[in-house]
C-alpha atoms as one frame of an Amber mdcrd trajectory, in Angstrom:
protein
   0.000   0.000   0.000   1.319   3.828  -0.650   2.531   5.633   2.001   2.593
   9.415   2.779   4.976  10.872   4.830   3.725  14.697   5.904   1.882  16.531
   8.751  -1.692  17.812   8.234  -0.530  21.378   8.386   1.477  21.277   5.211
  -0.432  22.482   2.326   1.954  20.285  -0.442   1.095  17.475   1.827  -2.850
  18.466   1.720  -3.355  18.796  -2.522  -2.230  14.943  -2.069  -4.577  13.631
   0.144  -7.121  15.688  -1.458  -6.511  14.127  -4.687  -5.551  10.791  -2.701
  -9.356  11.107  -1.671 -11.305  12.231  -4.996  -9.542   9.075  -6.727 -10.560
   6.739  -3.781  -6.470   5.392  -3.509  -6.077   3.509  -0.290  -2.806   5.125
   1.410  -1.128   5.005   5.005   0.016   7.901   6.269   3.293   8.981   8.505
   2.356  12.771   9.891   5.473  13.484  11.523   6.526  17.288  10.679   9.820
  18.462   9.179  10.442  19.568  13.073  10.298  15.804  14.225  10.865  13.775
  10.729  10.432  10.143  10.645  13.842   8.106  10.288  12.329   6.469   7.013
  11.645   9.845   5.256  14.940  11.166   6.107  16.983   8.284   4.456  14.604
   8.513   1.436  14.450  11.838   0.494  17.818  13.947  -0.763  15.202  17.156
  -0.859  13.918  16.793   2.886  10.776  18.040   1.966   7.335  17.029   2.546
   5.290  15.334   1.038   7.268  11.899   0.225   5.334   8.784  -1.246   6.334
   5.222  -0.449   5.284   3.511  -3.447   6.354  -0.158  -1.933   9.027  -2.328
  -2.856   9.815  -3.938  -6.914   9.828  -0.947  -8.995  12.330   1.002 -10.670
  11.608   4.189  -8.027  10.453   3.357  -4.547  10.008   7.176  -3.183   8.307
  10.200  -5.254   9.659  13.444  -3.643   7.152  16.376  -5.004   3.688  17.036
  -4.740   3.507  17.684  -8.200   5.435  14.117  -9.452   3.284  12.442  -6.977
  -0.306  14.000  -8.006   0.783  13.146 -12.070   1.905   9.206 -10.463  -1.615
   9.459  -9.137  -3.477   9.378 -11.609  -1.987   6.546 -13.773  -2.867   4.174
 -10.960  -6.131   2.185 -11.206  -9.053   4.140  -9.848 -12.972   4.592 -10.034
 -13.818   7.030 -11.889 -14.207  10.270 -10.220 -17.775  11.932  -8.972 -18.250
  14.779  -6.952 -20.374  17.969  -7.499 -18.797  19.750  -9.606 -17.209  15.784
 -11.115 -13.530  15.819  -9.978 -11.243  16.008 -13.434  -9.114  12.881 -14.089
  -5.814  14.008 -15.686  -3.802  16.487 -13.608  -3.886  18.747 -16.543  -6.219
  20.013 -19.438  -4.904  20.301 -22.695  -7.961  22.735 -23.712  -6.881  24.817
 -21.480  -3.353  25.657 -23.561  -1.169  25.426 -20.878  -3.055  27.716 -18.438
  -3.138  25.095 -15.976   0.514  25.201 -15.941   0.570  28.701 -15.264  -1.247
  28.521 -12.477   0.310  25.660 -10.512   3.577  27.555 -11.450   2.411  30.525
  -9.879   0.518  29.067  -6.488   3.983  27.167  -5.781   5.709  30.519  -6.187
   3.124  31.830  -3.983   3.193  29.088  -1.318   7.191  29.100  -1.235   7.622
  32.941  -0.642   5.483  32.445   2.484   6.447  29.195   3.525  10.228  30.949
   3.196   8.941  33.845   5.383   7.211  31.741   7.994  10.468  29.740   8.624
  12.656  32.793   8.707  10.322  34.518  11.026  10.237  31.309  12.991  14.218
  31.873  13.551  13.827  35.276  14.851  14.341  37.283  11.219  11.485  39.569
  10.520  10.480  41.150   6.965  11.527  44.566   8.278  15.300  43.346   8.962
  15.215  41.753   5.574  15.301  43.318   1.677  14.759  39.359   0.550  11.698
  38.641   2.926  10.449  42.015   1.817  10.888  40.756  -1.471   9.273  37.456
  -0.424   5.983  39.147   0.666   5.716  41.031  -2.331   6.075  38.263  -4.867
   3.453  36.272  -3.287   0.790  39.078  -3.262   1.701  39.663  -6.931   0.738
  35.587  -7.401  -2.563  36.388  -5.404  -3.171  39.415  -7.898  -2.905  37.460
 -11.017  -4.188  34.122  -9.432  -7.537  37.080  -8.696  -7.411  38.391 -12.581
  -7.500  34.623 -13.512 -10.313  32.992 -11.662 -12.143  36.086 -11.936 -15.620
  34.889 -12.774 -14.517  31.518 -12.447 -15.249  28.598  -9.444 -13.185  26.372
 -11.536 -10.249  27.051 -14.218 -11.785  24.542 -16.141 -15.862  24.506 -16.803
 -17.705  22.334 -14.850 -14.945  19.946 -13.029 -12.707  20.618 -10.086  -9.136
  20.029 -11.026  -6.086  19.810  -9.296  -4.872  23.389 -10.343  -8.133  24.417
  -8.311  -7.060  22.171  -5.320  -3.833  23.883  -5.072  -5.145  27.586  -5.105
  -7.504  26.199  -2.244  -4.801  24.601  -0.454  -2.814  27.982  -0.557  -5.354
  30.248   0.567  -6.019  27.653   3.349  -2.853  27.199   4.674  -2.736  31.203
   4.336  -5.409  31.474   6.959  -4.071  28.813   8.916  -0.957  30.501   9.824
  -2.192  34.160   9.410  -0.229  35.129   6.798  -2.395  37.485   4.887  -5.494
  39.458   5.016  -7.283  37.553   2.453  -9.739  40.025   1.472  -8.041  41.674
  -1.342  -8.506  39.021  -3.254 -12.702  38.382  -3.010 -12.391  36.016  -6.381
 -10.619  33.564  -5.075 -12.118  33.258  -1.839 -15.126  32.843  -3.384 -13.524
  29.446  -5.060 -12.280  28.788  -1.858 -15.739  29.040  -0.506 -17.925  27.263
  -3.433 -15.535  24.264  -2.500 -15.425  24.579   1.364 -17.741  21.391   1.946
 -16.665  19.243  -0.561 -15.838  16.389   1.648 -12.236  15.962   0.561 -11.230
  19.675   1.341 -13.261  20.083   4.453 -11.625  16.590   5.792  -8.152  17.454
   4.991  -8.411  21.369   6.509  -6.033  21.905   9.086  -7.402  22.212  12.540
  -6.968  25.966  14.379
């Protein structure tokens, strides 16, 4: 059986299980934080960064190191087929889309690692104000909010009609966001209105990080 090393805080670690959950993939899970990491997930991953998949024993890779090689793994493994209101879209991308989708996974990871990189710094005792870079940081990720806002203006999914993965990432952000009172969200009223048409979908609202 798969196993996924990552705590429930870690927004990578969430688009997994979210998908993990919409394609009905049995998994065990190791939620041990980068803080506190598991022996196992330190000997198998170079990166040392969450989430890590233990695909088992017998094939030519036994440990998938990014959320992104994992979710595209995903998919190619047997499945039912996907339901859900809107119907959960089974390919991690859309080729109708021309490469949009791409765009916007690129820009929610540049989003979630300028504040992920700020969080840990401030967690050391270095505040924005003491540093150009986290200054820097701060303002590249609200520039990923702004055109992340332009983009799904109008829009409760990139794609019409299905909930994609792209979409589960620009949840996942704004999520962990709130979670660790980042930003004021309200700038940005487009995309928390995705957030919000999405809230009780069962696979979001299970994997939301407790306050």
């Amino acid at each position: 059986m798969l196993k996924l090393f990552g705590h429930d805080a870690s927004p990578w670690v969430r688009r997994v299980r979210v998908l993990l959950a919409e394609l009905r993939i049995p998994f065990e899970r190791n939620t041990r934080d980068w803080r506190d990491p598991a022996p196992e997930f330190v000997a198998a991953s170079p990166i040392q960064r969450l989430p890590v998949l233990d695909l088992g024993p017998g094939g030519p890779v036994r440990h998938l190191f990014d959320s992104r090689a994992i979710a595209a793994m995903l998919f190619t493994l047997p499945h039912p087929s996907p339901g859900g209101d809107p119907p959960f879209q089974d390919a991690l991308l859309e080729p109708s889309l021309g490469l949009l989708d791409q765009n916007v996974l690129s820009v929610a990871d540049a989003a979630q690692d300028s504040l992920v990189n700020v969080f840990l710094l401030e967690g050391d005792g270095i505040r924005p104000e003491q540093s150009p870079t986290l200054q820097r940081q701060n303002a590249r990720a609200r520039a990923c909010l702004d055109w992340l806002e332009r983009t799904y203006r109008g829009k409760r999914t990139l794609a019409p009609g299905r909930l994609a993965y792209v979409d589960v990432a620009v949840v996942t952000l704004l999520g962990w966001i709130r979670f660790r009172k980042r930003l004021d969200l309200a700038p940005w009223p487009e995309l928390l209105a995705l957030e919000a048409a999405h809230a009780a979908r069962p696979s979001i609202a299970s994997t939301e990080p407790a306050a």
